[in-house]
N, CA, C and O atoms as a Tripos MOL2 file, in Angstrom:
@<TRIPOS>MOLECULE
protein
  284   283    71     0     0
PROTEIN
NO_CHARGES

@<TRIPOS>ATOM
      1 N         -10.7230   20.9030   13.5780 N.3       1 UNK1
      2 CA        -11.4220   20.4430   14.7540 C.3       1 UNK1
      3 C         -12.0230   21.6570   15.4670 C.2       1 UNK1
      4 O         -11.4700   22.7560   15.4430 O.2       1 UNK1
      5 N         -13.0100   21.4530   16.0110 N.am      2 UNK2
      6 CA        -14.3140   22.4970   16.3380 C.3       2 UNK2
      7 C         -13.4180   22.5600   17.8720 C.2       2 UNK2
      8 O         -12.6940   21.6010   18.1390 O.2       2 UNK2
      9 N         -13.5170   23.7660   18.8760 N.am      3 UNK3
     10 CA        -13.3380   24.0620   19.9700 C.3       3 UNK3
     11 C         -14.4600   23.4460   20.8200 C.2       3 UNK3
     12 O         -15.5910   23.5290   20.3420 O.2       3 UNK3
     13 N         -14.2840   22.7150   22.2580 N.am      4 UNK4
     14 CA        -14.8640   22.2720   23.2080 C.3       4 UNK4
     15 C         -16.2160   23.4080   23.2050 C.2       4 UNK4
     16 O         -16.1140   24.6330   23.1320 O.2       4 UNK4
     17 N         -17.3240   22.7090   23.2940 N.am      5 UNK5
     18 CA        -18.2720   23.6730   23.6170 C.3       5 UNK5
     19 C         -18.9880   23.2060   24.8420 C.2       5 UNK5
     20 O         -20.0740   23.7140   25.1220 O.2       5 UNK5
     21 N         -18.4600   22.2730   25.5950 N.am      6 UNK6
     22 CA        -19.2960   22.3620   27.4670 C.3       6 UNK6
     23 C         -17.5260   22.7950   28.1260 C.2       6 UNK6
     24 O         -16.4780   22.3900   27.6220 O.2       6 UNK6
     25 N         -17.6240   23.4970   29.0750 N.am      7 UNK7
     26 CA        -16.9960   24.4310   29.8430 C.3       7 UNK7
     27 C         -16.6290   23.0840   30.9070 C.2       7 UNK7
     28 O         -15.5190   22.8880   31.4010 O.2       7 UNK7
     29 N         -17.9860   22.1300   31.1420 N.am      8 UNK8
     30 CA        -18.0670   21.7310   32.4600 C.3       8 UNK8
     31 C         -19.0670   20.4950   31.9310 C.2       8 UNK8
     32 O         -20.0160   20.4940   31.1470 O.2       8 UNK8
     33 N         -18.2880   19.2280   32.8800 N.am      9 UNK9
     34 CA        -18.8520   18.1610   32.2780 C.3       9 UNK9
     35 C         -20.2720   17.6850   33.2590 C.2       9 UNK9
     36 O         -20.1870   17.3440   34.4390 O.2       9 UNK9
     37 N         -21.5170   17.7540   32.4890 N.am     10 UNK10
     38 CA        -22.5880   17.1040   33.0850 C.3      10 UNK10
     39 C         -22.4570   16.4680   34.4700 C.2      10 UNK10
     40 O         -22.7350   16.9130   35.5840 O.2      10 UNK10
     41 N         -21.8360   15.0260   33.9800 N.am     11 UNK11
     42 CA        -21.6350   13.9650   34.6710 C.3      11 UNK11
     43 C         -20.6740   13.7710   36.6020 C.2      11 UNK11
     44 O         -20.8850   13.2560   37.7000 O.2      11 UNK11
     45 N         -19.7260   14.5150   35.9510 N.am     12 UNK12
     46 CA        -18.8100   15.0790   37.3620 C.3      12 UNK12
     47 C         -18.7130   16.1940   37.3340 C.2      12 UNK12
     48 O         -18.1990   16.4820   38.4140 O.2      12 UNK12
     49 N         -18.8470   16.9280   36.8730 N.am     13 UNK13
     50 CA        -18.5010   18.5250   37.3800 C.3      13 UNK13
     51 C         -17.0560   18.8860   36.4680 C.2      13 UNK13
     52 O         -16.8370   20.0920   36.3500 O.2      13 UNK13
     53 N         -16.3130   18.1850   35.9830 N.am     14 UNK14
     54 CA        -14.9530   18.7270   36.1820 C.3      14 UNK14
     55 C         -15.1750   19.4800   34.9140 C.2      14 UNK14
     56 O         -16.1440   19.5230   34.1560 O.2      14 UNK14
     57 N         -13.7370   20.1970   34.8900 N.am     15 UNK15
     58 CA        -13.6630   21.1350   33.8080 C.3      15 UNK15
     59 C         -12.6110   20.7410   32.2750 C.2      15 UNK15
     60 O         -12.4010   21.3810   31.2440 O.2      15 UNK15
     61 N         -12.2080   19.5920   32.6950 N.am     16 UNK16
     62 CA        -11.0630   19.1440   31.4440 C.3      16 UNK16
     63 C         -11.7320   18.4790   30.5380 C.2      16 UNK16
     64 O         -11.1490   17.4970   30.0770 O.2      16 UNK16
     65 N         -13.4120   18.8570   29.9030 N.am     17 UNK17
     66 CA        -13.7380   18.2970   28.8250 C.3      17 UNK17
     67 C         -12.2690   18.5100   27.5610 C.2      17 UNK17
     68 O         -11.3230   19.2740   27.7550 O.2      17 UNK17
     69 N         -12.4520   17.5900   26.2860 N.am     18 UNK18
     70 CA        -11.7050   17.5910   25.5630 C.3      18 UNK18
     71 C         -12.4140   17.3060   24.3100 C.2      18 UNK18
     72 O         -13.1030   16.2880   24.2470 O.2      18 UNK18
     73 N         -12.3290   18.0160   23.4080 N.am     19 UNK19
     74 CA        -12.8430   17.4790   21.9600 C.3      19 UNK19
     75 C         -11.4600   16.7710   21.3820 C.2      19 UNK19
     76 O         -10.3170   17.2170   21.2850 O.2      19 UNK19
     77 N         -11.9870   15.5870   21.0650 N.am     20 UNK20
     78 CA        -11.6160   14.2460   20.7160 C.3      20 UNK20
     79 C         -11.9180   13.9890   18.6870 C.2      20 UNK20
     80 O         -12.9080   14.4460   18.1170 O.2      20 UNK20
     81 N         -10.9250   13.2740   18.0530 N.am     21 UNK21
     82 CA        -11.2000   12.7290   17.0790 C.3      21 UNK21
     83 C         -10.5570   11.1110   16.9360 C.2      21 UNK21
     84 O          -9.3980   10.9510   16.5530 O.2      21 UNK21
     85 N         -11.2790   10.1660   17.2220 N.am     22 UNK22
     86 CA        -10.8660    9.0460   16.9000 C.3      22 UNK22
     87 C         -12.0100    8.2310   16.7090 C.2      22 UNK22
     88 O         -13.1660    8.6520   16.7300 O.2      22 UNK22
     89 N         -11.7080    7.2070   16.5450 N.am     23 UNK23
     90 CA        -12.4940    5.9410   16.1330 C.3      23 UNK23
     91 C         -13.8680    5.7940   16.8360 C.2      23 UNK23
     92 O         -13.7850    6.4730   17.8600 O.2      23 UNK23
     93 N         -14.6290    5.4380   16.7890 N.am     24 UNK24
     94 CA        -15.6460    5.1420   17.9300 C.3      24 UNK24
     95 C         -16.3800    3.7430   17.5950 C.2      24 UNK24
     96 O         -16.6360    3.4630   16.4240 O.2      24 UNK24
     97 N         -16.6590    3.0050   18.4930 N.am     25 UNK25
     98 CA        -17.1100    1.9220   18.3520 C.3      25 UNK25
     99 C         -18.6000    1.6170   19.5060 C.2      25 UNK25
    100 O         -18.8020    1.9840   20.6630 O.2      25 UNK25
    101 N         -19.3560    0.8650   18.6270 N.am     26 UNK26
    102 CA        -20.9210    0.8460   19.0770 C.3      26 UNK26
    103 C         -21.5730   -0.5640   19.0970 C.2      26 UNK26
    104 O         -21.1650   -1.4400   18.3350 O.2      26 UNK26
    105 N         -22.0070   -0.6550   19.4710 N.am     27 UNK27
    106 CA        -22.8930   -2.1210   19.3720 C.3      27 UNK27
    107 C         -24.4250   -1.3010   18.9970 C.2      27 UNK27
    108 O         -24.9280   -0.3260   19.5560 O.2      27 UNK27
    109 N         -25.0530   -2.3360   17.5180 N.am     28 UNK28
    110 CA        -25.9020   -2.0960   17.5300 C.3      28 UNK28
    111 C         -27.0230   -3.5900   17.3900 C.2      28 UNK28
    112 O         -27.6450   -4.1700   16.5000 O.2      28 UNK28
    113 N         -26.9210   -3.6480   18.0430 N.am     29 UNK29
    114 CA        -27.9480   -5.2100   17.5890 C.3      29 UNK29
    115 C         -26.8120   -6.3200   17.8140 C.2      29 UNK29
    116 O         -25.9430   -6.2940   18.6850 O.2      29 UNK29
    117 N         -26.9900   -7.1850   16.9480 N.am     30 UNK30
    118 CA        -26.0570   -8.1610   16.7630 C.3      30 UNK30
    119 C         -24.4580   -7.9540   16.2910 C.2      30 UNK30
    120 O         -23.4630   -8.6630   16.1390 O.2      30 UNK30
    121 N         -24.7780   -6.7510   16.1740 N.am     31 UNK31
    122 CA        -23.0190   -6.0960   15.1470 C.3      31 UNK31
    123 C         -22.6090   -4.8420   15.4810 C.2      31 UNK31
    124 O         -23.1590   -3.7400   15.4760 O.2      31 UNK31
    125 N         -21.3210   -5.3150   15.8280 N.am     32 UNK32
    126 CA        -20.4560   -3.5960   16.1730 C.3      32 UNK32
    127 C         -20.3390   -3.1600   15.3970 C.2      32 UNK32
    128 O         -20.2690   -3.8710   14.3950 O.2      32 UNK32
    129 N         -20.2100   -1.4950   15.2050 N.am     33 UNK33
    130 CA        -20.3190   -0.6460   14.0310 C.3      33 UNK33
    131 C         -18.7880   -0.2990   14.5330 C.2      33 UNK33
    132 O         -18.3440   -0.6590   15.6230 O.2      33 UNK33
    133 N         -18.0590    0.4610   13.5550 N.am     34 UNK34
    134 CA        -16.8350    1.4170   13.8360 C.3      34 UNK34
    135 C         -16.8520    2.6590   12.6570 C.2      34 UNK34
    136 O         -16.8300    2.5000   11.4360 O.2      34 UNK34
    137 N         -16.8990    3.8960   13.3880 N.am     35 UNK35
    138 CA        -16.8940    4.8240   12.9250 C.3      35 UNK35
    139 C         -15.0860    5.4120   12.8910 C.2      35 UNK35
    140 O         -14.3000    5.4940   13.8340 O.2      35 UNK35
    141 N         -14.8970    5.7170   11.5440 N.am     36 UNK36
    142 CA        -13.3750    6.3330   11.8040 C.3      36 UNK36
    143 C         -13.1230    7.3600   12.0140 C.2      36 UNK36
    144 O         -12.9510    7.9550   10.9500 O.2      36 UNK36
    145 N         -12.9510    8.1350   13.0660 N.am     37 UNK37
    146 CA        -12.6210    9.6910   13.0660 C.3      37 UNK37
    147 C         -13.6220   10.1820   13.5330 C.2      37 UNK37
    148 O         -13.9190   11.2890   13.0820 O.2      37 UNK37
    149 N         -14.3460    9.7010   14.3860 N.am     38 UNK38
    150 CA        -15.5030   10.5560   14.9080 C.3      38 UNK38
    151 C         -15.3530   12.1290   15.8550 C.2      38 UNK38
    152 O         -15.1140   11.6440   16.9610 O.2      38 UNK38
    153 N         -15.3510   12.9390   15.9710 N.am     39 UNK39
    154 CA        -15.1860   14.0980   16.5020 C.3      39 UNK39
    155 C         -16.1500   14.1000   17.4040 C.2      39 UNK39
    156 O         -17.3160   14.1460   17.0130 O.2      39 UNK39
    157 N         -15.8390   14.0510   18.8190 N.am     40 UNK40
    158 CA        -16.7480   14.5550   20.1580 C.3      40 UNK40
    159 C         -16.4670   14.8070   20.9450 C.2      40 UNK40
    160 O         -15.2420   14.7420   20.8440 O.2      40 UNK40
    161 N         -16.7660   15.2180   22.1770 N.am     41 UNK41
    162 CA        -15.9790   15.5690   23.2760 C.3      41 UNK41
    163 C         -16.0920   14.4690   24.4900 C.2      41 UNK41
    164 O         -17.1700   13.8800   24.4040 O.2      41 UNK41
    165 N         -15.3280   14.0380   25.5500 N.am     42 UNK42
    166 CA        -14.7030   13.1460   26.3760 C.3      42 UNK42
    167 C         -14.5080   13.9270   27.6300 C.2      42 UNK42
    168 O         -14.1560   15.1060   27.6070 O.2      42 UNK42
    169 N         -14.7290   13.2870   28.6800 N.am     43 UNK43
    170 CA        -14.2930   14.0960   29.8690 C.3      43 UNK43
    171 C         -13.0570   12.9140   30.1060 C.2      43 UNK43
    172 O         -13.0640   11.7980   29.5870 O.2      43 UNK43
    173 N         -12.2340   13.3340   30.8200 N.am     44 UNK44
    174 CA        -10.6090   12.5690   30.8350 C.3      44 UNK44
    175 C         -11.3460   11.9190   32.2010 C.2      44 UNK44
    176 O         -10.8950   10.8000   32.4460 O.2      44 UNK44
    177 N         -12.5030   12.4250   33.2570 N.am     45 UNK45
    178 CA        -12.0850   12.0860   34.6620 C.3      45 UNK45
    179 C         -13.2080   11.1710   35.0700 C.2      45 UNK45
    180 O         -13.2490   10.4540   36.0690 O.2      45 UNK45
    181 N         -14.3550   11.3580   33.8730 N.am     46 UNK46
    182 CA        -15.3640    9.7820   34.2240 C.3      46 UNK46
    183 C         -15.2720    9.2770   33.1950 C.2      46 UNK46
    184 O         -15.8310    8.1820   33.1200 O.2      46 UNK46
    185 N         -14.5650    9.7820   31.9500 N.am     47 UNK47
    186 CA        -14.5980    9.0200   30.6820 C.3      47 UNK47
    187 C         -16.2490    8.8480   30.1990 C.2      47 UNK47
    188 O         -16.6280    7.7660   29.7490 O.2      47 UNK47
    189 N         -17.4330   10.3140   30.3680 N.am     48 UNK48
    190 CA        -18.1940   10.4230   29.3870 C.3      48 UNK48
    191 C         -18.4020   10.7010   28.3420 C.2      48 UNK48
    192 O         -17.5510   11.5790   28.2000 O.2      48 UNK48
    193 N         -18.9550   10.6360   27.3320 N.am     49 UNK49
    194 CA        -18.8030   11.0160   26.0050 C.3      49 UNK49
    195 C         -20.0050   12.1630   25.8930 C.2      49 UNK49
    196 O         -21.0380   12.2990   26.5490 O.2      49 UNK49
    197 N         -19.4890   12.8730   24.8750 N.am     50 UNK50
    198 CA        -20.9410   13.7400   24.1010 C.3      50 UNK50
    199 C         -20.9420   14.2140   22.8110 C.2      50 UNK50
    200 O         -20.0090   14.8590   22.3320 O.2      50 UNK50
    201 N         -22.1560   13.8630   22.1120 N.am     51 UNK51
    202 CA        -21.8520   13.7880   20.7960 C.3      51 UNK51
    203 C         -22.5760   15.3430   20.2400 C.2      51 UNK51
    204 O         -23.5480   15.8150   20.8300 O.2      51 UNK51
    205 N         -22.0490   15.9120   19.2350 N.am     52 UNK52
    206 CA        -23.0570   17.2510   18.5690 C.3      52 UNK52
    207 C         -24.2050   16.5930   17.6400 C.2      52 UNK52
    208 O         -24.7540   15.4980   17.5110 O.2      52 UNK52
    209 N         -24.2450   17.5770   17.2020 N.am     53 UNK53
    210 CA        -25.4720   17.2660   16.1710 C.3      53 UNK53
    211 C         -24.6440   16.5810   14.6890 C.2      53 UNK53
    212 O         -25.3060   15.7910   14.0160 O.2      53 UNK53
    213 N         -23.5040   16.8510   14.3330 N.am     54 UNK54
    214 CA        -23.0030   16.4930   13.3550 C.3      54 UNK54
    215 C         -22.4250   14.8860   13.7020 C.2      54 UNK54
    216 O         -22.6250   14.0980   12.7780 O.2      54 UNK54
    217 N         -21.9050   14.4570   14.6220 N.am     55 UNK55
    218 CA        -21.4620   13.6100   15.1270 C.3      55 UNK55
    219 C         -23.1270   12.2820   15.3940 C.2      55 UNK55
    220 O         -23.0190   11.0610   15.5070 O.2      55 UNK55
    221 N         -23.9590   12.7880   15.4110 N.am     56 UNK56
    222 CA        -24.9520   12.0300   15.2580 C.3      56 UNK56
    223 C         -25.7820   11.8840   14.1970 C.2      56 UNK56
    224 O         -26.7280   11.1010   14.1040 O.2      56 UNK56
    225 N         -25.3950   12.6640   13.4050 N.am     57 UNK57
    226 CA        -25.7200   12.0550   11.9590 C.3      57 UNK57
    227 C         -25.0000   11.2260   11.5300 C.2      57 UNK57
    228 O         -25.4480   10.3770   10.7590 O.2      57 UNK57
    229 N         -23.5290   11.2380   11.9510 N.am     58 UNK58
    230 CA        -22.9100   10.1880   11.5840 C.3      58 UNK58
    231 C         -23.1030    9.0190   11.9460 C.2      58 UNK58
    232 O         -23.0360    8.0460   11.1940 O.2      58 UNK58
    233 N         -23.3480    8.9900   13.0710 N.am     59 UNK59
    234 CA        -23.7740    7.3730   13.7330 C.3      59 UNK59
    235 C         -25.0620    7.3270   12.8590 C.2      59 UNK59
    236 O         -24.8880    6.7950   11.7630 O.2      59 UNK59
    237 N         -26.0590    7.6840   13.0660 N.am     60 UNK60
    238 CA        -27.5250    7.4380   12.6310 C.3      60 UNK60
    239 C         -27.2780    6.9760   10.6830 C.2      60 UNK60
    240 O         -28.0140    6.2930    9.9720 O.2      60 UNK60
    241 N         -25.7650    7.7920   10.2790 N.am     61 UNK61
    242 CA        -25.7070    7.3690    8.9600 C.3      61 UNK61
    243 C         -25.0500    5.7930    8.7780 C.2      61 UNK61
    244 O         -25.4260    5.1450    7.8010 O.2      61 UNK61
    245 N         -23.9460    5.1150    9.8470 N.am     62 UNK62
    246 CA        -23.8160    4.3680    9.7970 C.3      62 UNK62
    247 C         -24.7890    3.1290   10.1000 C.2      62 UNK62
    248 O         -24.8960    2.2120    9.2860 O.2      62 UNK62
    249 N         -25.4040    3.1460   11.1590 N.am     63 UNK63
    250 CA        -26.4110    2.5010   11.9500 C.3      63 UNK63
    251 C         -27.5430    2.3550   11.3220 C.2      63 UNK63
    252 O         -28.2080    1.4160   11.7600 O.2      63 UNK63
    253 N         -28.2070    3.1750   10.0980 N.am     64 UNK64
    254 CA        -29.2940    3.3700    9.2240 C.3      64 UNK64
    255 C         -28.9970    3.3000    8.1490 C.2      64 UNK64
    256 O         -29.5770    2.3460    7.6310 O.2      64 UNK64
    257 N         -28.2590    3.9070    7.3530 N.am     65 UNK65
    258 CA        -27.8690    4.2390    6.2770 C.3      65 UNK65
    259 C         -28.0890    5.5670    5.5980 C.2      65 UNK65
    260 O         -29.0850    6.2420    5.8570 O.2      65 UNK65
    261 N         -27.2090    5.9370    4.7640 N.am     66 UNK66
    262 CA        -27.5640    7.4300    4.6570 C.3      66 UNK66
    263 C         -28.6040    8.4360    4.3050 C.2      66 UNK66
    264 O         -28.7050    9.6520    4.4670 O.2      66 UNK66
    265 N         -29.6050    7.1810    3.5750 N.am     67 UNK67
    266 CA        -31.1120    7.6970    3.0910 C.3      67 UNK67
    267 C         -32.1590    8.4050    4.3060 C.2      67 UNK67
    268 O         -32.9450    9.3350    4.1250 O.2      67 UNK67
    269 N         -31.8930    7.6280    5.6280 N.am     68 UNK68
    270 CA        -33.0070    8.1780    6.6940 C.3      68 UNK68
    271 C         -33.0390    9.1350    6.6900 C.2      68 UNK68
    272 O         -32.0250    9.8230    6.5770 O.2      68 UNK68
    273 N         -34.4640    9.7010    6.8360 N.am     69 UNK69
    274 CA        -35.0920   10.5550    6.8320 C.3      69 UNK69
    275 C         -34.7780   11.4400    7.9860 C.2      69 UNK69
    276 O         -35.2160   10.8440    8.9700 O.2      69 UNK69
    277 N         -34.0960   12.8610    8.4600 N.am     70 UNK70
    278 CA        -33.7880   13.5940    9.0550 C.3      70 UNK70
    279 C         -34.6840   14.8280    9.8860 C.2      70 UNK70
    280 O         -35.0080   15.8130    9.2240 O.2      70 UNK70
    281 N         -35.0580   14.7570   11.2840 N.am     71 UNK71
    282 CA        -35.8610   15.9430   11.7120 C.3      71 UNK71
    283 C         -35.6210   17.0570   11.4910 C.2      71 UNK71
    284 O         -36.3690   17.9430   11.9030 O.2      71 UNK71
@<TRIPOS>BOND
     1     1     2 1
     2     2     3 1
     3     3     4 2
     4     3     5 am
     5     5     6 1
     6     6     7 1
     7     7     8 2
     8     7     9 am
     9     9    10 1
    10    10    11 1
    11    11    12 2
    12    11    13 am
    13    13    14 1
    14    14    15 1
    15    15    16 2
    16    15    17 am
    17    17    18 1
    18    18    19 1
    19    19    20 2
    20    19    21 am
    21    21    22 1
    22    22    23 1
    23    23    24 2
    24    23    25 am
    25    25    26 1
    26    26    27 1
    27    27    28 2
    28    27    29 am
    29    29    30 1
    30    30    31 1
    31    31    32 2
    32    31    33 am
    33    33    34 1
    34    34    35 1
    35    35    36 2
    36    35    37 am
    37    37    38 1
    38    38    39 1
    39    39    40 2
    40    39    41 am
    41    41    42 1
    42    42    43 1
    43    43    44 2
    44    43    45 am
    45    45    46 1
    46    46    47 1
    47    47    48 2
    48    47    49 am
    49    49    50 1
    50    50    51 1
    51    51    52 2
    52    51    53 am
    53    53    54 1
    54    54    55 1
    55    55    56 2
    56    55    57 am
    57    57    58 1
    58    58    59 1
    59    59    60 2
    60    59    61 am
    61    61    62 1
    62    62    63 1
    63    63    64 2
    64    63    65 am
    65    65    66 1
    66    66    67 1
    67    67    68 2
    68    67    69 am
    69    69    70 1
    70    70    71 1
    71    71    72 2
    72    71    73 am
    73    73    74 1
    74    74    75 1
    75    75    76 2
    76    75    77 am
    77    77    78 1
    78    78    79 1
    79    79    80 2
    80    79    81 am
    81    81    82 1
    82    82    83 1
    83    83    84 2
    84    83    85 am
    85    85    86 1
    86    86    87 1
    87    87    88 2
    88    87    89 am
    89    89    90 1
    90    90    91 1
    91    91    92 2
    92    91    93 am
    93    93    94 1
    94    94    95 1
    95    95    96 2
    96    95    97 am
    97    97    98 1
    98    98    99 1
    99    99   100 2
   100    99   101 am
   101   101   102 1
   102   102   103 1
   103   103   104 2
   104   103   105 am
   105   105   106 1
   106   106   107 1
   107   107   108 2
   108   107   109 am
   109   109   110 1
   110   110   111 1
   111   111   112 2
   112   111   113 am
   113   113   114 1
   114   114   115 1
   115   115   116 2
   116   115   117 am
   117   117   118 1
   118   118   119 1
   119   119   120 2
   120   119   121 am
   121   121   122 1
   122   122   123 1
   123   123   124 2
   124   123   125 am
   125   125   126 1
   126   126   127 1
   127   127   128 2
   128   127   129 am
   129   129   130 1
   130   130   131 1
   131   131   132 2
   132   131   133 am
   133   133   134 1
   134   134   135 1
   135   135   136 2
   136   135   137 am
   137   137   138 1
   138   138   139 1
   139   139   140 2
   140   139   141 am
   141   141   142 1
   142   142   143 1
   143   143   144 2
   144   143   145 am
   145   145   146 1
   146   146   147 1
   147   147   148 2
   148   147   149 am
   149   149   150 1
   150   150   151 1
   151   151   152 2
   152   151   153 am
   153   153   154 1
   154   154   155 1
   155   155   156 2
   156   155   157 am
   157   157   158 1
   158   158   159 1
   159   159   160 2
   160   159   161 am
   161   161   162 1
   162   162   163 1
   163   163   164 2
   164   163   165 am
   165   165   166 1
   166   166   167 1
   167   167   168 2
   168   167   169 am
   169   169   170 1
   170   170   171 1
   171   171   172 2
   172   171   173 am
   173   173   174 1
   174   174   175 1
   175   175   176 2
   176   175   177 am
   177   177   178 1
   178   178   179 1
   179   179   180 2
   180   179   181 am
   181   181   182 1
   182   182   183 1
   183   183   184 2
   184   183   185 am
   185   185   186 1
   186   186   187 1
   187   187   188 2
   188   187   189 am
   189   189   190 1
   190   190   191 1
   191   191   192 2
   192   191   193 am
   193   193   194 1
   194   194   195 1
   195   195   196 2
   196   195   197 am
   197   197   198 1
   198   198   199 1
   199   199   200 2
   200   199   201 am
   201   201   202 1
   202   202   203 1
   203   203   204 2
   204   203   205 am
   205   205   206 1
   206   206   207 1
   207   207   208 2
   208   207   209 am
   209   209   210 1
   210   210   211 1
   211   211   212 2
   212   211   213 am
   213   213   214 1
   214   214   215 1
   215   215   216 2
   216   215   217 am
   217   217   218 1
   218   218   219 1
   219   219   220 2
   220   219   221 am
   221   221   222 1
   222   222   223 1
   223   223   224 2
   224   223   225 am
   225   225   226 1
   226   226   227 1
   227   227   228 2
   228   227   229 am
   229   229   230 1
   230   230   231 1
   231   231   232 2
   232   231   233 am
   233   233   234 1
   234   234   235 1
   235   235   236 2
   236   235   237 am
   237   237   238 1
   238   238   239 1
   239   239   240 2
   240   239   241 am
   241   241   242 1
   242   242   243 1
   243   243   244 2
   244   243   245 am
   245   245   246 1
   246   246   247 1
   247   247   248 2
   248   247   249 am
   249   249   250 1
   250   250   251 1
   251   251   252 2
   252   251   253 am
   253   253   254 1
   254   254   255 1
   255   255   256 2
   256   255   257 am
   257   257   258 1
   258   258   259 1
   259   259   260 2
   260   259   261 am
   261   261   262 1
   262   262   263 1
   263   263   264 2
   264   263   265 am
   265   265   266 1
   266   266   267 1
   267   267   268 2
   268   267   269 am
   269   269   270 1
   270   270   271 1
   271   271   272 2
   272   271   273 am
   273   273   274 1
   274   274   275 1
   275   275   276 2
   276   275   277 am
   277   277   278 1
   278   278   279 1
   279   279   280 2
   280   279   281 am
   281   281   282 1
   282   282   283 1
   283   283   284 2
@<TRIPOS>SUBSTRUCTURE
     1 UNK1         2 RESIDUE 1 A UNK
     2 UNK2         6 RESIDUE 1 A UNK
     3 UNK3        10 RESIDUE 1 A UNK
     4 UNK4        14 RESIDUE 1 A UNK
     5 UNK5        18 RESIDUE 1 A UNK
     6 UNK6        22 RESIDUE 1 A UNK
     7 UNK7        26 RESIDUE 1 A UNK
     8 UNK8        30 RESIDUE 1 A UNK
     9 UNK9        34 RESIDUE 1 A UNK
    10 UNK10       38 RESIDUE 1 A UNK
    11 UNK11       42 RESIDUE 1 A UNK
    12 UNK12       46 RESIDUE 1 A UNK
    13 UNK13       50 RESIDUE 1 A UNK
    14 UNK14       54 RESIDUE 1 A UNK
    15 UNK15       58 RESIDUE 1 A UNK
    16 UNK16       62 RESIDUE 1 A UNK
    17 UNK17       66 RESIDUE 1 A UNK
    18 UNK18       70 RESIDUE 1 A UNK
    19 UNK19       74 RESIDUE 1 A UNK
    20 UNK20       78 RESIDUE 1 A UNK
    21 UNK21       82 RESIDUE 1 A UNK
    22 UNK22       86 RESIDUE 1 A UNK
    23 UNK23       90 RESIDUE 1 A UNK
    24 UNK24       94 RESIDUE 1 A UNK
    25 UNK25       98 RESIDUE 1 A UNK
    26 UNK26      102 RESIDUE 1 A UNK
    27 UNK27      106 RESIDUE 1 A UNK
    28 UNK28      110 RESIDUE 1 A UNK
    29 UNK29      114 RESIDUE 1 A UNK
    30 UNK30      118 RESIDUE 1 A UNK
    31 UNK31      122 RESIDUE 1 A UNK
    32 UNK32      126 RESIDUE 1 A UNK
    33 UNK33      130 RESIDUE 1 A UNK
    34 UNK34      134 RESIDUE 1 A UNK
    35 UNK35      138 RESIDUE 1 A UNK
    36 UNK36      142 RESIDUE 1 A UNK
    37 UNK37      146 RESIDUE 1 A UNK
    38 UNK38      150 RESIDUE 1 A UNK
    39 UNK39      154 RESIDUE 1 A UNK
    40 UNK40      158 RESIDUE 1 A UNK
    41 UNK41      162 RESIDUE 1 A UNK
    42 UNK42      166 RESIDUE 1 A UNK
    43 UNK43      170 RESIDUE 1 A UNK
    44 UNK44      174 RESIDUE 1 A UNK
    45 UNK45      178 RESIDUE 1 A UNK
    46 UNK46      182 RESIDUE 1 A UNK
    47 UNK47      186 RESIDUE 1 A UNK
    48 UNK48      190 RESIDUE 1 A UNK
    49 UNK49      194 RESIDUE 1 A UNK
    50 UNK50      198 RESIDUE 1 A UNK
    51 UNK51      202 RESIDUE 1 A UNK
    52 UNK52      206 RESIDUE 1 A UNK
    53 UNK53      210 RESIDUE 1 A UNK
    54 UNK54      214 RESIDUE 1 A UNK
    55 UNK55      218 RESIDUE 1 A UNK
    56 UNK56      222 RESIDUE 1 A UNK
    57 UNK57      226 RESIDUE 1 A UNK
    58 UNK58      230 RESIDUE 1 A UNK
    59 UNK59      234 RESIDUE 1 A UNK
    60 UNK60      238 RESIDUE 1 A UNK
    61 UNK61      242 RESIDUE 1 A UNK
    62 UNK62      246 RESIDUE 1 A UNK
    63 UNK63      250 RESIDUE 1 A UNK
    64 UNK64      254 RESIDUE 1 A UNK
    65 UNK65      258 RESIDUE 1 A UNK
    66 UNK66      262 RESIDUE 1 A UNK
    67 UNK67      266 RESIDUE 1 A UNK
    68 UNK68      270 RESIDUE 1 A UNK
    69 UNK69      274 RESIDUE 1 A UNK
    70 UNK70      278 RESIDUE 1 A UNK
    71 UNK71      282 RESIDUE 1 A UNK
C-alpha cells in the first residue's frame, strides 16, 4: 500500500487523510458496480474520497471494460 499523498484534505481542512483498501461500490446507470480492494484515500472527518490515477483506471476498467482507449 502506497503512503497518503494529500497532507490535508480539500474538502475540510483536516489532516487525518488515510489511504484505504477496500471494496468500493458505484452506481453506474442502471447497475452497481463493486470493485474489490480498491486503494484510495478517505478523510475519517467528512468521509471524502480521492482516487489516483491507478485507482481510476480501475473504475474506468470496470465501468468500460478493459479495451478503452486511455489518454
Amino acid at each position: 500500500m502506497k503512503t497518503s499523498t494529500l497532507t490535508r484534505c480539500p474538502a475540510c481542512g483536516s489532516r487525518s487523510i488515510r489511504r484505504v483498501r477496500k471494496p468500493f461500490r458505484a452506481r453506474v446507470g442502471t447497475r452497481t458496480i463493486t470493485i474489490p480492494n480498491l486503494e484510495r484515500e478517505i478523510c475519517p472527518d467528512c468521509k471524502e474520497e480521492f482516487f489516483d490515477r491507478e485507482a481510476n483506471i480501475a473504475i474506468d476498467a470496470y465501468c468500460f471494460g478493459k479495451s478503452r482507449q486511455r489518454a
